[in-house]
ZASEPA-707039 format. One record per residue (C-alpha): residue in three letters; x, y, z. Coordinates in steps of 0.001 Angstrom, whole numbers, plus 500000, padded with zeros to 6 digits. Example, Ala and Ser with C-alpha at 12.3 -4.5 7.8 and 13.67 -1.06 7.14 Angstrom:
BEGIN
Ala/512300/495500/507800 .
Ser/513670/498940/507140 .
This chain:
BEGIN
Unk/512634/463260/494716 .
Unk/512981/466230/497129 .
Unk/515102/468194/494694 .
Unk/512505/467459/492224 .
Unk/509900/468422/494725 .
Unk/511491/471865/495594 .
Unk/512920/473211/492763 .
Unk/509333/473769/490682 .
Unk/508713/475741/493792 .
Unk/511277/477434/493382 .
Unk/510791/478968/489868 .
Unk/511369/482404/489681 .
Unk/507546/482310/487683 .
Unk/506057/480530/490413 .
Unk/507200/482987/493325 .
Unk/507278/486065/491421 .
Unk/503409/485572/491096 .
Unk/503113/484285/494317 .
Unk/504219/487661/495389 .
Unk/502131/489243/492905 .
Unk/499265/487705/493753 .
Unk/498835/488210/497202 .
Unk/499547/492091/497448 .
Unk/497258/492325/494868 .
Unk/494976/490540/496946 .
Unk/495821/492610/499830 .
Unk/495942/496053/498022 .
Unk/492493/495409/496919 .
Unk/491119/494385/499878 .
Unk/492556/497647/501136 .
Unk/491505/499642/498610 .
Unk/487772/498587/498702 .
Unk/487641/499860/501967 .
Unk/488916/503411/501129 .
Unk/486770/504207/498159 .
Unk/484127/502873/500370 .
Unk/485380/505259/503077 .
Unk/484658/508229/500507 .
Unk/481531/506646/498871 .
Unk/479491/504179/501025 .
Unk/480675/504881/504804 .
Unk/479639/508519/505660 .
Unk/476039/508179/504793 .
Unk/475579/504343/506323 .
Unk/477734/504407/509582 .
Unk/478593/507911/510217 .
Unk/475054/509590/509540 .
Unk/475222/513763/510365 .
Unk/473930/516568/509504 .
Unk/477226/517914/508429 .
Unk/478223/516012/505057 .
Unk/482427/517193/505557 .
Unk/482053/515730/509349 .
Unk/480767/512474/508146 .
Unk/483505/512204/505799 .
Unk/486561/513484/508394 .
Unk/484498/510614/510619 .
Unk/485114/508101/507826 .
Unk/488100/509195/506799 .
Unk/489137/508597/510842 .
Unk/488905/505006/510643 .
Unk/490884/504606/507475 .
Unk/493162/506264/509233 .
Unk/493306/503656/512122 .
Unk/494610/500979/509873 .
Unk/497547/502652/509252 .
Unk/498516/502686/513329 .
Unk/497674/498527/512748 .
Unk/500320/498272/510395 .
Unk/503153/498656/512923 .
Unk/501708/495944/515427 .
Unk/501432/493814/512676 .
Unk/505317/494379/511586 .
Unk/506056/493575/514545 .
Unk/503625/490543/515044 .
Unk/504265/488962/511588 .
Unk/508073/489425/511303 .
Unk/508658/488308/514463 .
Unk/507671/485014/512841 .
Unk/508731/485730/509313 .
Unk/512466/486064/511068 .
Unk/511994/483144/512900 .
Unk/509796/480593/511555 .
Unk/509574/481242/507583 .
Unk/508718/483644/505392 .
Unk/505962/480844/503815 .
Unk/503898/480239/506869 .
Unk/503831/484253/507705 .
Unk/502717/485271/504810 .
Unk/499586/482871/505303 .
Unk/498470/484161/508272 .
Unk/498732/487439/507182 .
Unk/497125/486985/504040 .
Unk/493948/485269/506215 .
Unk/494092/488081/508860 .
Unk/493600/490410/505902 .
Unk/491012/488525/503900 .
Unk/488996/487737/507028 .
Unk/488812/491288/507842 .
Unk/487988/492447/504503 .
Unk/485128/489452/504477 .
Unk/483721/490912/507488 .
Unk/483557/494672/506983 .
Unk/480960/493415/504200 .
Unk/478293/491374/506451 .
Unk/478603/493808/509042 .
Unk/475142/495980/509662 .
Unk/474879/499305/509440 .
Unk/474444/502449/511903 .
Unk/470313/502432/511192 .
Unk/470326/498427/512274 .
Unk/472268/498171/515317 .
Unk/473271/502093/516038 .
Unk/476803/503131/517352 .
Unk/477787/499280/517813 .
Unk/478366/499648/513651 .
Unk/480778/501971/513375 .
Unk/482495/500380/516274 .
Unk/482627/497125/514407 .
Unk/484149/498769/511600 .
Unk/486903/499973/513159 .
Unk/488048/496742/514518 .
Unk/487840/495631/510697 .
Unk/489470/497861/509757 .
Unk/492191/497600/512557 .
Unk/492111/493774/511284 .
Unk/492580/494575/507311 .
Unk/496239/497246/509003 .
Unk/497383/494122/510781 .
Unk/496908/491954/507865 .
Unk/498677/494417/504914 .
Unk/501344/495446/508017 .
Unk/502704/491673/507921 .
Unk/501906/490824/504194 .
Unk/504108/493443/502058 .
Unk/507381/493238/504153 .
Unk/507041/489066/503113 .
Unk/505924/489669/499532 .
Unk/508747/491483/499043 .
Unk/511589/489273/500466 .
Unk/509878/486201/498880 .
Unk/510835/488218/495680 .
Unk/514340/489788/496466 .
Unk/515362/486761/498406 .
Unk/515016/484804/495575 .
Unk/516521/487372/492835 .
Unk/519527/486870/490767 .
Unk/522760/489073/491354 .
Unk/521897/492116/489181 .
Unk/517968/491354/489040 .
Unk/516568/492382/492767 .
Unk/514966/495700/491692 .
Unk/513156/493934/488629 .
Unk/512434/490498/491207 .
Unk/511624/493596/494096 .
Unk/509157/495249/492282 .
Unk/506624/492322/491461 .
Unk/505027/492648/494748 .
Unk/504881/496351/494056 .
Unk/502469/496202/490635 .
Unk/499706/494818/493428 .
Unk/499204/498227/494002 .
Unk/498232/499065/490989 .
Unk/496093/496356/489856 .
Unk/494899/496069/493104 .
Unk/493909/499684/492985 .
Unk/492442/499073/489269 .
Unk/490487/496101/489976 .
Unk/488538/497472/493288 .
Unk/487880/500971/491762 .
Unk/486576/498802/488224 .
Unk/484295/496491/490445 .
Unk/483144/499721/492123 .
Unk/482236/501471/488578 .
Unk/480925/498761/487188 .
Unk/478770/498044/490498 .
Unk/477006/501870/490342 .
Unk/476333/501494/486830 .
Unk/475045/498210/486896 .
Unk/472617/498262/489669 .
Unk/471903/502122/490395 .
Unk/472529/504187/493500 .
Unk/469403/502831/495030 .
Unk/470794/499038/495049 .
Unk/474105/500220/495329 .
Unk/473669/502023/498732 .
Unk/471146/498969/499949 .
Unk/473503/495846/499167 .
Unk/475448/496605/495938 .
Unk/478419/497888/498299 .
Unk/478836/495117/499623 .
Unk/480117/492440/497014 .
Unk/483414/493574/496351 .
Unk/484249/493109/500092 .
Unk/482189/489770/500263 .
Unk/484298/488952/497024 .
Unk/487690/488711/498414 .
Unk/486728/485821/499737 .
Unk/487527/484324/496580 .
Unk/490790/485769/495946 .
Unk/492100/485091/499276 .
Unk/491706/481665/498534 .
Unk/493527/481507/495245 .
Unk/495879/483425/497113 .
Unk/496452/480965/500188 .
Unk/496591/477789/497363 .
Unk/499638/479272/495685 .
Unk/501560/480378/498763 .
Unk/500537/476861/500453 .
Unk/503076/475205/497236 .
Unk/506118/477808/497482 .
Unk/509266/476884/499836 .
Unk/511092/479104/502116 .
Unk/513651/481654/500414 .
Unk/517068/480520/500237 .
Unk/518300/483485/502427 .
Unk/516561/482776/505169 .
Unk/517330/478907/504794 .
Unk/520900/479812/504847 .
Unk/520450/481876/507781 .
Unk/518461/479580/509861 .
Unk/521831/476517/508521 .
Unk/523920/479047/509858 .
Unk/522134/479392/513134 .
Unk/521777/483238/513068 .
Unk/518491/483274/514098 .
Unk/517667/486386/516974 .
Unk/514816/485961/519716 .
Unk/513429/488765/519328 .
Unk/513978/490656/515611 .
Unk/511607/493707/516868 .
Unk/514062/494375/519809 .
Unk/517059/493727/517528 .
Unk/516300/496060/515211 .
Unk/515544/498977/517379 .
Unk/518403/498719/519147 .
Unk/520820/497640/516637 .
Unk/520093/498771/513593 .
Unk/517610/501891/514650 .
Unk/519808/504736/511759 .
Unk/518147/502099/508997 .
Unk/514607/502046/510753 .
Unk/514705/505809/510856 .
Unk/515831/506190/507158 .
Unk/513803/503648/505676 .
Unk/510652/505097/507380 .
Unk/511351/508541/506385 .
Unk/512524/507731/503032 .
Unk/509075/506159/501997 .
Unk/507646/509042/503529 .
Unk/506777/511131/500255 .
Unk/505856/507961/498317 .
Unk/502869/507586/500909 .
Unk/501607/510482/501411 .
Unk/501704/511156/497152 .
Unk/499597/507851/497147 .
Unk/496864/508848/498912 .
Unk/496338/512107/498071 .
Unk/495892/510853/494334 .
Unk/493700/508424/495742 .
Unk/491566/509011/498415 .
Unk/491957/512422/499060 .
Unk/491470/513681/495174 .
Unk/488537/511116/495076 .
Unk/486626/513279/497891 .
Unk/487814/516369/496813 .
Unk/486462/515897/493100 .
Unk/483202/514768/493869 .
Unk/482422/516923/496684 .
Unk/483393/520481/495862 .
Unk/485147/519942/491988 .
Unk/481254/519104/490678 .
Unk/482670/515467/488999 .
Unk/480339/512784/489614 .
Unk/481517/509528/490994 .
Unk/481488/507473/487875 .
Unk/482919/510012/486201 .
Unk/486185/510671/488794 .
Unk/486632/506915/489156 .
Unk/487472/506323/485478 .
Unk/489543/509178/485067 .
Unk/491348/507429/488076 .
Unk/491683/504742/486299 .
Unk/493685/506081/483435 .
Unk/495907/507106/486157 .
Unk/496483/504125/487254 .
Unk/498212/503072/484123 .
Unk/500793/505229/484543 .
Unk/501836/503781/487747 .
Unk/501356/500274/486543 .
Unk/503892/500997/483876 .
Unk/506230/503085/485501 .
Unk/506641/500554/487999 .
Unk/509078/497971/486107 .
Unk/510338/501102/483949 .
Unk/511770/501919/487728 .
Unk/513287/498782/488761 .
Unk/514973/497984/485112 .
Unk/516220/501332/485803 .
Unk/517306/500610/489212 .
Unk/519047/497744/488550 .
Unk/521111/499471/485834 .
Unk/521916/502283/487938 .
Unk/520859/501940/491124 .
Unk/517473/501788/493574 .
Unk/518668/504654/495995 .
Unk/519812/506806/492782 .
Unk/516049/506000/491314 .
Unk/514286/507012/494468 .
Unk/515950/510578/494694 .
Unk/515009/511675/490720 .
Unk/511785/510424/491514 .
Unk/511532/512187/494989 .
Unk/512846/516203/493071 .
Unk/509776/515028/490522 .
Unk/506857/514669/493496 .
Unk/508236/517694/494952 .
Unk/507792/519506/491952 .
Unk/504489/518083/491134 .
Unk/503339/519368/494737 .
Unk/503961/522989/493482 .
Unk/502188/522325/490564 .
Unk/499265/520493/491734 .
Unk/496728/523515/492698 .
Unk/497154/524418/488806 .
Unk/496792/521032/487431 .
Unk/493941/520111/489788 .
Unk/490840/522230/488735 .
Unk/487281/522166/487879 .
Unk/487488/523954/484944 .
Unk/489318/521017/482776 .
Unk/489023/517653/482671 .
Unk/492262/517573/480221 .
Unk/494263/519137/483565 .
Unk/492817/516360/485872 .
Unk/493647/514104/483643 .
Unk/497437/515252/483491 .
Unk/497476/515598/486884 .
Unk/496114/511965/487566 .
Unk/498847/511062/484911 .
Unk/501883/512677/486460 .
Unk/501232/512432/489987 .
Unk/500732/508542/489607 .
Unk/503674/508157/487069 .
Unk/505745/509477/489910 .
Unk/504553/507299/492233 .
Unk/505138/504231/490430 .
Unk/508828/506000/490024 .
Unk/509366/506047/493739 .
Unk/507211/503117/494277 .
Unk/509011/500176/492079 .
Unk/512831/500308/493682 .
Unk/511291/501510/497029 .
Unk/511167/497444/498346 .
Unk/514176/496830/497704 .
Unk/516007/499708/499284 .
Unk/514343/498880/502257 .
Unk/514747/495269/502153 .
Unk/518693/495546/501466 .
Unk/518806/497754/504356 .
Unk/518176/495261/507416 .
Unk/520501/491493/507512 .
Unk/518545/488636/506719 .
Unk/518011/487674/510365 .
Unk/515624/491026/510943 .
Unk/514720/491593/507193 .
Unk/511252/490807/507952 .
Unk/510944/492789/510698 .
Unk/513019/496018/509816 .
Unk/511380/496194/506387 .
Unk/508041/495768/507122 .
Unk/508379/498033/510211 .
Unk/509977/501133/508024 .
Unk/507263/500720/505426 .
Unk/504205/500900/507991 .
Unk/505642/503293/509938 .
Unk/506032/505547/506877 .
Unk/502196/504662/506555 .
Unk/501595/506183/509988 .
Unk/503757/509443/509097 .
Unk/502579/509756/505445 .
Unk/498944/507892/504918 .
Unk/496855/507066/507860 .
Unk/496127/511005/508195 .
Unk/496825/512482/504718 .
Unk/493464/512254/503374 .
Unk/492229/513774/506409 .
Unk/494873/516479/506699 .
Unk/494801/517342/503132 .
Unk/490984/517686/503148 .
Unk/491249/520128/506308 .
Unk/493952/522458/504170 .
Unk/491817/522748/501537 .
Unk/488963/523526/503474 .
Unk/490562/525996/505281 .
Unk/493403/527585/503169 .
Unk/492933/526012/499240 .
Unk/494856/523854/496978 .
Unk/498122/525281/497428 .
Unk/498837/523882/500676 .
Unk/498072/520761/500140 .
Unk/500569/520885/497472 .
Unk/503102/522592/500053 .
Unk/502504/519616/502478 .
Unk/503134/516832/499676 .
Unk/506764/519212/498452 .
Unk/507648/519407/502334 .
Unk/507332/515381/502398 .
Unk/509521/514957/499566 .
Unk/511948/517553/500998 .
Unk/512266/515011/503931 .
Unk/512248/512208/502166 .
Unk/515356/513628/499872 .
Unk/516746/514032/503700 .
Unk/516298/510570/504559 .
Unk/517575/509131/501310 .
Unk/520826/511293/501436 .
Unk/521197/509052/504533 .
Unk/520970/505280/503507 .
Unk/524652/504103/502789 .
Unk/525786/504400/498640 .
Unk/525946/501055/498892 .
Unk/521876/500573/498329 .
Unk/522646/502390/495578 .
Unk/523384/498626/493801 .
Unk/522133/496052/496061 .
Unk/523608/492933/495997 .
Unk/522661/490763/498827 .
């Protein structure tokens, strides 16, 4: 009856959308909060006179889930290394959806004054802790349960959350300002898609609460090689693969949210798009990342993750150089391309990019070590890229910003040139 019990739970269906699932979940609980940060934020809890210094503002407490991640690396895999992978990705996946819940009951700046903005950092420090704990799981739920000659394709479930993630929260957002107006949009309207995770989280929780633990880790825990404390073991054993990993998912962050965040503040505020209007073209976008995402891992697994990573790394370096041409007022047909490329890229880098990092730790610190190379990349390449970006352009134009996303990739084809040929085909 046990066997019976466990292997159903087992099923590479049922864990592959598991893993699915809840970064979706997470990704668009994440999400939410940036367009919001862009949108909503700098009129209702950062009010100035100065419309660019109550975006930077916002854009400041994005920012400041991004230095969450890390503690919650550390919090979460210490667990997911020592008691399960199952019961860690639970908690995470309520510390995230609790958050996200929050952020949209809280008042705003004209209700309770400076004690809003306040409040919505430590949401938004709540939503870093959550995601920093939740993708480093998702992922070895996937890989952990792969097939010899399958972990890219398994690794990169967990990965398309970002995309539909992304597509559902900017669709709810649309179809929220067109629905209701500006008016009732700015009075309450911003508020259900962060109210609305509520629901997902749940479905989320009920299909993690019927999976099993990986069979790595349940051979590692028969073979008694659990470590008391994975955070410390990885720093000081295995610190070449922390530095690596972080560095190599350097580019593939901060590509991500300049297409995102930063080009979403940039269009509407000095390109003359409207918001509607910037967030479908976005949306087309995301399409090419959805389905350049499993074009990556089939490739990966053919001929190898680390191999992918590095023709997809020369491609967002060239796309940096390119990017002040592509991204102009005068055409929507350029946006569009440059939505289209800079996005297909990403889902290039993006698709093997778990399972690089995953095969680079052992299964005793996998948890940890992945999870702590992938926010720490956030830190490096996100938390401050919307806000750095904006301040180039500002200041010195387009061009720089795309010399800051080609210097990124530059170090990122540094860091790769680094993790051992043998990621190349991982097979453990």
């Amino acid at each position: 009856m046990s066997q019976a019990r466990t292997e159903p739970a087992r099923s590479p269906r049922r864990v592959l959308l598991a893993s699915l699932v809840g970064t979706t979940i997470e990704f668009f609980d994440f999400y939410i909060y940036a367009t919001a940060a862009v949108l909503v934020f700098p009129a209702l809890f950062f009010p100035s006179a100065d419309a660019t210094s109550a975006t930077l503002q916002s854009l400041a407490t994005f920012a400041l889930a991004f230095f969450a991640r890390p503690v919650g690396s550390a919090l979460f895999g210490h667990f997911g290394d020592r008691v399960g992978r199952k019961a860690t990705l639970v908690a995470a996946l309520l510390t995230m959806g609790l958050s996200t819940v929050a952020i949209g009951v809280l008042p705003t700046y004209a209700s309770i004054g400076v004690a809003a903005p306040a409040l919505l950092a430590l949401c938004r420090f709540g939503q870093g802790l959550g995601l920093g704990g939740e993708w480093g799981g998702a992922v070895l739920l996937a890989v952990e349960h792969a097939p010899p000659g399958r972990r890219a394709w398994f690794g990169m479930f967990p990965q398309l959350g970002a995309p539909i993630g992304f597509f559902l929260s900017t669709g709810l957002f649309l179809w929220l300002t067109r629905a209701i107006g500006e008016p009732a949009f700015f009075a309450w309207g911003w508020r259900v898609p962060f109210v609305a995770s509520a629901v997902l989280v749940a479905v989320g929780l009920w299909m993690r609460l019927r999976l099993t633990e990986t069979p790595a880790f349940a051979r590692a825990m028969a073979q008694q090689e659990r470590v008391r404390l994975p955070m410390l073991e990885v720093v000081l054993r295995h610190p070449r693969a922390l530095l690596a990993g972080t560095f190599a998912a350097l580019a593939t962050f901060v590509l991500f949210y300049l297409m995102t965040v930063f080009s979403l503040s940039w269009a509407t505020s000095r390109l003359g798009y409207s918001r509607e209007g910037f967030l479908g073209l976005q949306m087309l976008g995301v399409l090419c990342f959805a389905v350049t995402i499993p074009l990556s891992a089939a490739w990966a697994d053919r001929t190898g993750a680390r191999r992918v990573m590095v023709v997809a790394t020369v491609l967002i370096l060239l796309f940096g150089l390119a990017m002040p041409w592509l991204f102009t007022a005068h055409s929507v047909w350029h946006v569009l391309a440059f939505l289209g490329l800079g996005l297909a890229a990403m889902g290039l880098t993006y698709g093997p990019l778990g399972t690089v990092l995953a095969h680079m730790f052992p299964v005793a610190v996998r948890y940890t070590g992945a999870s702590l190379a992938f926010n720490l990349a956030g830190i490096f390449g996100a938390s401050l890229a919307p806000y750095f970006a904006t301040w180039l352009a500002v200041h010195h134009g387009l061009t720089w910003v795309g010399l800051y996303l080609a210097v990124a990739a530059a170090i990122t084809l540094a860091a790769l040139a680094a993790v051992p040929h043998a990621h190349d085909r991982v097979s453990a």
